[in-house]
C-alpha positions in Angstrom: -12.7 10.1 19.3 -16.2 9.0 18.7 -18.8 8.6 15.9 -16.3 9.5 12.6 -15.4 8.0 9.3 -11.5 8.0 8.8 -11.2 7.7 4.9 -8.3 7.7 2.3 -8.1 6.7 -1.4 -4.9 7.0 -2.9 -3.6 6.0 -7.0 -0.3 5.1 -8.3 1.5 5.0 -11.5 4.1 2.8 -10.1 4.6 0.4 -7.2 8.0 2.0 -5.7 9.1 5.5 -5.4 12.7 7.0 -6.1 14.4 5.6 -3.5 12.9 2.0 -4.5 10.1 2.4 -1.0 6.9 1.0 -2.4 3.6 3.5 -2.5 1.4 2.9 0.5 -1.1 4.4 2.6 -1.4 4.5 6.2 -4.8 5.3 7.7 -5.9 5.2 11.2 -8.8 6.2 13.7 -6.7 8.7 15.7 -2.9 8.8 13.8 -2.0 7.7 10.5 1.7 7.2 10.5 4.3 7.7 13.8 8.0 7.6 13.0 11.1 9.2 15.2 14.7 9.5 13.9 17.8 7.3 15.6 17.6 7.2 19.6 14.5 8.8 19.8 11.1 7.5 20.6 7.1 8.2 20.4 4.7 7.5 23.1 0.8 7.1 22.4 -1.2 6.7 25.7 -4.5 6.6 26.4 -5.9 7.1 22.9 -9.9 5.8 22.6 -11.6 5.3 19.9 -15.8 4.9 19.6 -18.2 4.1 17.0 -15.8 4.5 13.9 -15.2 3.6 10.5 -11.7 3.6 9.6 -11.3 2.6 5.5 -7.8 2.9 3.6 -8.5 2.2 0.1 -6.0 1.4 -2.6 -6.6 1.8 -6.5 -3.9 1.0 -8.8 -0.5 -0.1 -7.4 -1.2 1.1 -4.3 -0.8 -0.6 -0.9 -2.6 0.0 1.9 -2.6 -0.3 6.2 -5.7 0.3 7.9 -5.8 0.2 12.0 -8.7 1.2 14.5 -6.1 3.5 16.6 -2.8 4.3 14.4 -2.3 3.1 10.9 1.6 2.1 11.1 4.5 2.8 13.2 7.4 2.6 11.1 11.5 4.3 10.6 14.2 4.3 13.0 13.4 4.9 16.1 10.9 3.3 19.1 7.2 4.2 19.4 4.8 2.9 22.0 1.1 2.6 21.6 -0.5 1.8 25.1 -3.5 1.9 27.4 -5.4 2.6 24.2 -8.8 1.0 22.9 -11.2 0.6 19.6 -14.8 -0.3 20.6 -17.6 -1.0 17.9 -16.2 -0.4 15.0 -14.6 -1.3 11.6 -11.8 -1.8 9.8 -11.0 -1.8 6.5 -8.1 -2.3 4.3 -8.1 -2.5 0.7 -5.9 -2.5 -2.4 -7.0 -3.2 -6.1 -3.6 -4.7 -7.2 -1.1 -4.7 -4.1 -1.4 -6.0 -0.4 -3.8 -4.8 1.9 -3.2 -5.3 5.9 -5.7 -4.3 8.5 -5.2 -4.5 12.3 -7.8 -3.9 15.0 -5.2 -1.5 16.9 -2.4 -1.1 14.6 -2.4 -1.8 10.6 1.6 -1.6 10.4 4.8 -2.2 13.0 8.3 -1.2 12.7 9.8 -1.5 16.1 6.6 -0.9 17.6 6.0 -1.6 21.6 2.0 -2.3 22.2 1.1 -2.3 25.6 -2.4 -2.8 27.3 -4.6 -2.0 24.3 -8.2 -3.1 23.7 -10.6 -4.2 20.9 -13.9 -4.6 21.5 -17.4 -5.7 19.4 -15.3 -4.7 15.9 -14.7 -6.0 12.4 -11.2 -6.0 10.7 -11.5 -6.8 7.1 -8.5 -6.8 4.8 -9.1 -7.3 0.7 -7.3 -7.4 -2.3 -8.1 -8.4 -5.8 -4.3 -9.5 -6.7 -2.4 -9.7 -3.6 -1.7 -10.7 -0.2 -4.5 -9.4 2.4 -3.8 -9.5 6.3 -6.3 -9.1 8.7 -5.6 -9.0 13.0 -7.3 -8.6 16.2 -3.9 -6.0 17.2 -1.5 -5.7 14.5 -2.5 -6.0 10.6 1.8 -6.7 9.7 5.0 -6.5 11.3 8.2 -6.6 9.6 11.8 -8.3 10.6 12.6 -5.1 12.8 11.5 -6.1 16.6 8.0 -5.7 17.9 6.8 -6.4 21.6 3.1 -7.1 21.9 1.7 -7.4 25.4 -1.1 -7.7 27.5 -3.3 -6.9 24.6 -7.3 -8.3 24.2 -8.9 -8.4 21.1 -12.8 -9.2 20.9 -13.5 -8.8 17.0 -14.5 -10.5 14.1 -11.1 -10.6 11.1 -12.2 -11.3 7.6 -9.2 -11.5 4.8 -9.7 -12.1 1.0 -7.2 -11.8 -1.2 -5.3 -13.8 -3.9 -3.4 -15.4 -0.5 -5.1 -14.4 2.7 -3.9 -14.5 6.4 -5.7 -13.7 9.4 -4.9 -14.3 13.0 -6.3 -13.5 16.2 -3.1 -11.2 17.6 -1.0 -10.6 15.1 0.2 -11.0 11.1 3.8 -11.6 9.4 5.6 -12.2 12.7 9.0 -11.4 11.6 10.5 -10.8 15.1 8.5 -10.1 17.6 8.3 -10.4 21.4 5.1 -11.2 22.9 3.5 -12.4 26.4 0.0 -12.3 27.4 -2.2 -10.8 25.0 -5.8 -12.7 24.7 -8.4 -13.3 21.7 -11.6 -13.7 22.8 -14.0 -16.2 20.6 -17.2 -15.5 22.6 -19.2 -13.3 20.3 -17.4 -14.0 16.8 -16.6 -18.1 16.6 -13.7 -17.0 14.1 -12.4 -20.5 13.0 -8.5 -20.2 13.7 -7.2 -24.1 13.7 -3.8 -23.9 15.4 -1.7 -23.4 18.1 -1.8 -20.3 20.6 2.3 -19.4 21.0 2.3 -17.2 23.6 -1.1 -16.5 24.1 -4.9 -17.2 25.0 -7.9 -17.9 23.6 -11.2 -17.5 25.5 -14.4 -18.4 25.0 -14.5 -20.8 22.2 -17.4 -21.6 20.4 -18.1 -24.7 18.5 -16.2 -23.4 15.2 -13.5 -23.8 17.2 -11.9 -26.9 16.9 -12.1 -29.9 19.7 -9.1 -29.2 21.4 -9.9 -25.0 21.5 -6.5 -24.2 19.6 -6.8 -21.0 17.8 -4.5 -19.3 15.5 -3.3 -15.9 17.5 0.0 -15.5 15.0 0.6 -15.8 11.4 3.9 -18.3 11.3 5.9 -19.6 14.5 8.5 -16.8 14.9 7.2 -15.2 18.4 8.7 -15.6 21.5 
């Protein structure tokens, strides 16, 4: 996928639907929502995306998840995402009243498994007048159900503004997540992250780092 601008703008009345779900919309540079029922699972492999604007835009009471490959993996079942890549590109996530969550691979995980995947040379902005904004080298939000992120490298530049605002160089909202090896590199960006790595690397730091070159690569401290 090369050269395209992957838009939606979505409006509601309400902030959850009949069965008490809150509205959302999922956007992404190749797949906007994967799902499977029970046992079953998804696989995404090999999936590249060039040169693309990818912009999920929330008016009233709206959420929104915007990622440079698939918007979010969510319901019952597992879905991989591997061997898959977003190179010079952007980002965007935005909401006028609710949260807004942007990830340079994935913007949402339920029981997601990322694998190998790659950002490179891209902005992930995340922004929300009232809310809570997220913004992530690989995954904009997980939720309690288990993720595994691994081997993953993220070269971009994560902005978040909202009315409380998170970024991280891996991953947002831990919840419970697996994760081993994945790699944020500081060499073009400087992104100021103060904190510790957990399970990760940073590369490349810049003088925004801080002395000791300790970046934050996840939200809060519950990945193992």
């Amino acid at each position: 996928i090369r050269k395209l601008q992957v838009v939606a703008k979505a409006y509601a009345d309400r902030e959850t639907i009949g069965n008490g779900s809150p509205t959302d919309i999922y956007v992404g540079g190749a797949v906007g929502t994967v799902g499977t029922e029970g046992s079953s699972n998804a696989f995404l492999d090999d999936i590249h995306v060039f040169d693309t604007i990818v912009r999920s835009v929330g008016e009233e009471k709206m959420s929104t998840y915007a990622g440079g490959v698939v918007g979010g993996i969510w319901w019952k079942g597992t879905s991989f995402l591997q061997n898959s890549s977003f190179v010079s590109g952007t980002v965007y996530a935005s909401s006028i009243t609710q949260k807004a969550s942007a990830g340079g691979i994935l913007g949402f995980s339920q029981r997601g498994r990322l694998y190998n995947n790659v950002i490179l040379n891209s902005y992930v902005n995340a922004e929300s007048n009232n809310s809570t904004t997220r913004a992530a080298g690989i995954i904009g939000e997980t939720n309690t159900n288990p993720s595994y992120v691994y081997n993953n490298y993220s070269q971009s530049y994560i902005s978040s503004n909202g009315k409380t605002s998170i970024s991280a160089g891996i991953l947002c909202s831990g919840g419970n997540i697996k994760s081993q090896n994945n790699i944020f590199d500081l060499a073009s960006y400087g992104t100021n992250y103060l904190n510790d790595t957990r399970n990760a690397y940073a590369i490349n730091n810049t003088s925004n780092a801080d002395g000791n070159g300790y970046v934050v690569l996840y939200e809060n401290n519950n990945v193992g």
